[in-house]
C-alpha positions in Angstrom: -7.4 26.9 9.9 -3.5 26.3 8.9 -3.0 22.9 8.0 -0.6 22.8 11.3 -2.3 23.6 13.9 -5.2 21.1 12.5 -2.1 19.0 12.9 -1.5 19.6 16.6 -4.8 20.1 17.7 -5.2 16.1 16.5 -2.1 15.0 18.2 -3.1 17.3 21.3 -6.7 15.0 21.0 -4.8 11.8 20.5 -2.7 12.4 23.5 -5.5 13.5 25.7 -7.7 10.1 24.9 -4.3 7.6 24.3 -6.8 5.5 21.9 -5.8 1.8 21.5 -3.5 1.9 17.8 -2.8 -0.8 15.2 0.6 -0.6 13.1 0.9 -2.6 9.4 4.3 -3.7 8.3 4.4 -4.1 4.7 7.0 -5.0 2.2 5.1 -5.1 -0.9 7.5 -2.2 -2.0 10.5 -3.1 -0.3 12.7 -6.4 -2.2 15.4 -7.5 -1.3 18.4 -5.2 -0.1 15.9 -2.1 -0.2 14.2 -3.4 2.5 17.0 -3.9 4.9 18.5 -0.5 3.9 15.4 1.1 4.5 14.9 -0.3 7.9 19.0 0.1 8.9 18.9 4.0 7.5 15.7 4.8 9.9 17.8 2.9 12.5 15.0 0.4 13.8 16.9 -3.2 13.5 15.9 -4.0 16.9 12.2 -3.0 16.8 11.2 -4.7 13.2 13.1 -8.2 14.2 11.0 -8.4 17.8 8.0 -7.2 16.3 8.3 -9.7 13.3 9.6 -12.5 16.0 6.6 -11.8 17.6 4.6 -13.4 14.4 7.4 -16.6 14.6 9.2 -15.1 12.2 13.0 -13.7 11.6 14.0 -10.8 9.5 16.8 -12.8 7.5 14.5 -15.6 6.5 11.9 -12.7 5.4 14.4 -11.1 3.4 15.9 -13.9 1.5 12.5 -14.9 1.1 11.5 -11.6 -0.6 14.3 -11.7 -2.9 13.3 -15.3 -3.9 9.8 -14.3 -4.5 10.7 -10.8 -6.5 13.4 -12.8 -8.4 11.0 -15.1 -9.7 8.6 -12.2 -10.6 10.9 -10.2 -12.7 11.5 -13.9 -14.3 8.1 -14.4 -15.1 7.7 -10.9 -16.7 10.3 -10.7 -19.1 10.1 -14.4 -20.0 
């Protein structure tokens, strides 16, 4: 079977039985500016900030946060 139309036929099933999902936000590979250039260039501002306010927190403090914490990273390995 083409590796495609496995593809559909799973989305066709998922569709059919609209199965409860769970989503994972990570940043472990996102610091700093990379982060909110990756979520501005796939154009979902709106959808990380309300789903992160949804956890009590903002998207600003979680950035400068992350830039803090990978600052002090690249500090501690070429110290």
């Amino acid at each position: 079977m083409i590796p495609f139309q496995q593809w559909n036929e799973t989305y066709a099933h998922f569709h059919k039985v609209d199965p409860k999902q769970t989503y994972y936000l990570s940043m472990e590979f996102l610091q700093g500016r990379a982060l909110t250039n990756a979520i501005g260039n796939l154009n979902i501002q709106d959808a990380y900030a309300n789903a992160l306010r949804k956890f009590g927190l903002e998207l600003e403090e979680i950035t400068e946060q992350v830039i803090k914490n990978f600052n002090l990273y690249l500090k501690y390995i070429f110290l």
